[in-house]
LUMMI-125590 format. One record per residue (C-alpha): x, y, z; residue number from 1. Coordinates in Angstrom, 2 decimals, decimal comma. Layout:
BEGIN
+---------+---------+---------+-----+
:    east :   north :      up :   n :
+---------+---------+---------+-----+
:       X :       Y :       Z : NUM :
...
+---------+---------+---------+-----+
***
This chain:
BEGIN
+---------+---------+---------+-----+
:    east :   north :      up :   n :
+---------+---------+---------+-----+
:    0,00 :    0,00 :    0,00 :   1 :
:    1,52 :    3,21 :   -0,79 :   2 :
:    2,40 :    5,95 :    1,98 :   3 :
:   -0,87 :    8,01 :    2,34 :   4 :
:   -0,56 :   11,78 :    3,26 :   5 :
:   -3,34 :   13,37 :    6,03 :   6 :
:   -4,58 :   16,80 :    4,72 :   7 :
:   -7,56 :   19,21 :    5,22 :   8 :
:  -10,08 :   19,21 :    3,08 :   9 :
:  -12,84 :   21,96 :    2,72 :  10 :
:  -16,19 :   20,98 :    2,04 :  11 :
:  -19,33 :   23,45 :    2,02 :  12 :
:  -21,89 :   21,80 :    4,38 :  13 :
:  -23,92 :   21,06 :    1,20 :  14 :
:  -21,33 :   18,67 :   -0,38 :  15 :
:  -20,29 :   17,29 :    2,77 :  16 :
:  -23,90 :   16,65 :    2,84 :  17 :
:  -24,15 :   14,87 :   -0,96 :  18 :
:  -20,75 :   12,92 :   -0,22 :  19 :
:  -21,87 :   11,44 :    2,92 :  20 :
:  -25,05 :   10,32 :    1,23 :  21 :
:  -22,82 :    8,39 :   -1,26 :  22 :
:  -20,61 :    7,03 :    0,71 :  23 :
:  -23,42 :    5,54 :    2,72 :  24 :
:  -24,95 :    3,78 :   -0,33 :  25 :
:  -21,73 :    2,78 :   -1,83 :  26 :
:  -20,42 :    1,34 :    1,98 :  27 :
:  -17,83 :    3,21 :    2,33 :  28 :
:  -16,06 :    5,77 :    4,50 :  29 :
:  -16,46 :    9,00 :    3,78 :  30 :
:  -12,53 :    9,37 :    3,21 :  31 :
:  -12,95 :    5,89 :    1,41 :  32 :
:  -15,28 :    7,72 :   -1,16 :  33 :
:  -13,40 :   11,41 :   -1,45 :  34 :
:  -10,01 :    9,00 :   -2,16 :  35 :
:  -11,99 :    6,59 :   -4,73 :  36 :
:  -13,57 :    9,68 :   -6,39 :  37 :
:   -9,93 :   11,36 :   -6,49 :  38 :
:   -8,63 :    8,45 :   -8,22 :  39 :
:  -11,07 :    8,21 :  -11,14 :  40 :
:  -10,42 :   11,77 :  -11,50 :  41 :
:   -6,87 :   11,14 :  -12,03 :  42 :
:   -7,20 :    7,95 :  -14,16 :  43 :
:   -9,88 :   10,09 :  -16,43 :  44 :
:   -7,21 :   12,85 :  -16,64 :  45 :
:   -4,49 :   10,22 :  -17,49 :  46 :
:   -6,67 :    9,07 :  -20,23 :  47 :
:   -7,17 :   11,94 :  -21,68 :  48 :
:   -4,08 :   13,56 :  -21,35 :  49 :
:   -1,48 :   10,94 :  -20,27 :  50 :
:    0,20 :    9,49 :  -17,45 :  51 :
:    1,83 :   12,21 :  -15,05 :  52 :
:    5,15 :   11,34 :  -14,34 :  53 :
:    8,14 :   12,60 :  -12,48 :  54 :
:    8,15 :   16,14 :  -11,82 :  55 :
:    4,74 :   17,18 :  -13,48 :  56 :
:    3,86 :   16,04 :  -10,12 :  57 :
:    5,12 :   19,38 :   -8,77 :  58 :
:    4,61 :   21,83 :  -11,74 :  59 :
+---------+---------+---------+-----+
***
């Protein structure tokens, strides 16, 4: 499993709200969900644009 980073993240109460909702029907955490939602972001960026490697990671 790779290292994992904790970091704030800043939800209005509304999509704290909607996120919770999913994560509940999906049975899931709701830092299980946010993480799983992050990564299909990423994978649908990759697709369309490529893998990021190296240091695009801290352009």
């Amino acid at each position: 499993m790779p290292d994992k980073i904790q970091t704030t993240l800043r939800l209005t109460s509304e999509n704290l709200s909607k996120i919770t909702a999913i994560s509940k029907k999906q049975k899931r955490s709701i830092n299980s969900q946010i993480e799983f939602l992050v990564e299909q972001c990423i994978s649908q960026y990759e697709a369309e644009f490529g893998k990021i490697v190296g240091e695009e990671f801290y352009e």
